[in-house]
Every structure is written in C-alpha cells, then in structure tokens.
C-alpha positions, -999 to 999 in steps of 0.1 A, spaced: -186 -150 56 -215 -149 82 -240 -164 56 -241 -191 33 -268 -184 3 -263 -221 -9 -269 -235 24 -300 -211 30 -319 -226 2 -303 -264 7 -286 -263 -31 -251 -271 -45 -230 -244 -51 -227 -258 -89 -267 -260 -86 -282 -246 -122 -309 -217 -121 -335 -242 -125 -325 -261 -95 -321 -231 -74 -355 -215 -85 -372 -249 -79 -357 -247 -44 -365 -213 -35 -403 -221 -43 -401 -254 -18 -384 -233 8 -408 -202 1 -440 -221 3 -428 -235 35 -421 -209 59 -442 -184 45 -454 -166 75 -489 -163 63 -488 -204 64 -473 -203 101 -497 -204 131 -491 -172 153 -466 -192 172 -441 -196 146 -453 -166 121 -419 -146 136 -396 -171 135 -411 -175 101 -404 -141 92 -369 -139 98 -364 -172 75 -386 -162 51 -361 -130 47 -336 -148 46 -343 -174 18 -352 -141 0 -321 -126 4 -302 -160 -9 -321 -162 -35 -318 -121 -49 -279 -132 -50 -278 -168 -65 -305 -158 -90 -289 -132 -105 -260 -139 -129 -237 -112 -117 -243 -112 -77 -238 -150 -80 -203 -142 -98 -194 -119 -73 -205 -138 -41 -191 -172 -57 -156 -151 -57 -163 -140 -19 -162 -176 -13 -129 -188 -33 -113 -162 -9 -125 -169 18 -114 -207 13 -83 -219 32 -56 -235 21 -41 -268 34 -7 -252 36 -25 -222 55 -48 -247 76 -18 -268 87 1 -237 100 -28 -228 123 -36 -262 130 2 -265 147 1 -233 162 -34 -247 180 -11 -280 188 17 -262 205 -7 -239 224 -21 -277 236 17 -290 241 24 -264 264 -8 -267 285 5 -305 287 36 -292 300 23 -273 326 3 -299 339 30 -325 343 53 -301 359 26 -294 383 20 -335 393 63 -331 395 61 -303 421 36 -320 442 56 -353 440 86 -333 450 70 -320 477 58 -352 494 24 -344 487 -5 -370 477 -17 -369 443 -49 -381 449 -60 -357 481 -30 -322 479 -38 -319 512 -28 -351 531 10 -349 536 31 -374 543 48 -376 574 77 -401 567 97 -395 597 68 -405 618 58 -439 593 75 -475 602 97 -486 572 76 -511 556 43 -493 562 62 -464 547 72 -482 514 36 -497 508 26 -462 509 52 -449 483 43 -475 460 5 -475 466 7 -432 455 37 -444 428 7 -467 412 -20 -441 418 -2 -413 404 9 -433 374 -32 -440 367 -39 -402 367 -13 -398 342 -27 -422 321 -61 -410 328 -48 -372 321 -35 -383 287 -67 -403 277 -85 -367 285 -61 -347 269 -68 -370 236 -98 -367 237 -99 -334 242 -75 -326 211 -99 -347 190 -125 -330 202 -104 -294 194 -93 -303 163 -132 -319 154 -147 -284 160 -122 -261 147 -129 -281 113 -167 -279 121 -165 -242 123 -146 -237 98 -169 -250 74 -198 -240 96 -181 -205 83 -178 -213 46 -145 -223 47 -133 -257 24 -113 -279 38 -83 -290 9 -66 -319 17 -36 -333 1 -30 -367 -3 -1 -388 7 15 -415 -7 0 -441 8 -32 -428 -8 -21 -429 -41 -6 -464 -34 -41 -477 -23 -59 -461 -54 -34 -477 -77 -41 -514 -59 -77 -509 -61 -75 -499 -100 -51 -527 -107 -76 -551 -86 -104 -534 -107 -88 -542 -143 -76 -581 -129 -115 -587 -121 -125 -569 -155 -101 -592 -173 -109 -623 -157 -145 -616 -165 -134 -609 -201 -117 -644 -202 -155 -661 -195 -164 -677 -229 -197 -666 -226 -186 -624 -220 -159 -628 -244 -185 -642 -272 -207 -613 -266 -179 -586 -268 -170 -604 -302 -204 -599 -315 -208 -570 -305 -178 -554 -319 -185 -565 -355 -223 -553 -350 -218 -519 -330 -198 -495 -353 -195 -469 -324 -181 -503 -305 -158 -509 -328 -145 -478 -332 -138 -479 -293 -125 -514 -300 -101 -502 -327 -91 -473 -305 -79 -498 -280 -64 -520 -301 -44 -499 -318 -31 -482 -286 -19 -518 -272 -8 -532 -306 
C-alpha cells in the first residue's frame, strides 16, 4: 500500500469523523496553495491533493470500510515476519562465511592481513625475527576479526532496524508475541501493584475513609459487596 490516508492527515486509524474532519480543515488551511508564497505554491499543490484524496476515503463510510480492509491484508503476521526475517539472517550468515574463509585463504597463503600484498618470505627471515612476525600478524588478524564482527553487528541491527522501518513506513503492523518472561514480569509488577494497594489499605487513616465511604456510596457499596462476596 503506497499511501497511508491516516498518516496523510496525522489521525488514528480508530479516529471518529469528527476528529478526522477537524484534521482535514487544520491540514487544508495550511498548505493551501493560494496561502503559499510562489516558492512553495507547487509543492503545496501536490499536498494539498493529497490531503484531499485521504480525506474523500476516510470520510466516507464505505471507502473507509473498504480501505480499512486493504490494510488488515496487507498486515503481516509474526509467524510470516519471522520466516522472512531468518531467510534475511541466513542470507547475512552466509555473507559471514564467505568473509572468514577469505581471511583463511590468505592466512594459508602466507599472506599479511593487514597489507595482501606484502608476502612473507620465511625462508629468508632469522628464526626469532620470524616468530615475532607470526605472532605480531596472529594478534593483528585476530583484531580485524573482532572488528569484522563488531561491523557485521552493527550492520544486522542496522538491517534488521530498517526492514522494520519500511515495513511500517509501508503500512505494515508489526505483531509481536510475547514470551514467557513477559508474562512473568507482568504478573510481578501486578502482584507488586496489589501488595502496595494493600499496604495502603492497611493505613488507619485510608481504611477509615473506605469504611465511610462504603456505608455512604450505594454504587460503592455495591462494588464493595461484589468483592466481598467473591472472596467470602
């Protein structure tokens, strides 16, 4: 979906006609081109088209309908995401690959990391200059492994950070499932939540005005009863 109507005139997609009227007008009355200086007028124009054109669908009943089913289909799934997001890793993996058996054959063939084209002559080096040497390239080519790794995160991130960006950029929402660790933390925090709510309750001061009010607020003490009744 090259266009997002709801984006166009800066509303929620659960936005009410009101809302979206309301924000037509603001967006309207801003880049109308007979407002623009002759600069901007054509620029102006273009947008000025556009927030028309978003706002013939999303105030209609039945183009909204229709268009708000063009975007449900378009929306991915995580099941769906997570497939293309491992075929995008293994792509990655074996670009990783390629690269470390590339460092291998140039090790193999006596050849310096740092500069490819300064061989080593060994037969020609004394054996302790020799063995300073090795370990000197040993240490340097370990650092541009690490340094290769460190880019290749970073890259991935940075991957991974755009294909999401584009995704919605595109219209796409993003569905994420939550693991157990998640529901582990939200069951702490709402057993943390209910401790501090009952410690409060226990200050003499809270509990009196609970008390009072649940013999002076029926709809209170209906609530109150409710409860009651559950835990009793």
């Amino acid at each position: 979906m090259d266009k997002n109507y709801y984006e166009i005139l800066e509303v929620d997609r659960n936005a009410s006609p009101e809302i979206i009227d309301k924000a037509y007008k603001t967006l309207a009355k801003k880049y109308h081109p007979d407002l623009q200086d002759e600069i901007h007028k054509k620029e102006a124009e273009e947008t000025f088209k556009i927030i028309n054109e978003a706002y013939q669908i999303l105030s209609d009943p039945n183009q909204r309908a229709l268009y708000d089913q063009k975007i449900e289909d378009t929306i991915i799934s995580q099941d769906k995401y997570d497939e293309m997001y491992r075929q995008n890793e293994a792509l990655k993996d074996r670009l990783n690959n390629l690269q470390q058996n590339l460092y291998h054959n140039t090790d193999s063939q006596n050849v310096n990391p740092v500069n490819p084209n300064a061989h080593i002559n060994y037969h020609t080096t004394p054996n302790d200059t020799q063995n300073a040497y090795q370990n000197a390239q040993a240490e340097q080519y370990k650092r541009n492994l690490e340094y290769e790794k460190q880019v290749n995160q970073a890259r991935q991130q940075a991957y991974h950070d755009a294909y999401i960006q584009d995704l919605k950029n595109r219209g796409y929402q993003i569905r994420y499932k939550k693991s157990f660790s998640d529901y582990v933390k939200s069951l702490i925090a709402l057993v943390i939540v209910i401790l501090i709510l009952f410690l409060i309750f226990q200050l003499p001061f809270v509990k009196n005005y609970f008390i009072e009010l649940y013999h002076t607020n029926a709809i209170f003490r209906v609530i109150g009863n409710i409860f009651i009744n559950l835990f009793s």
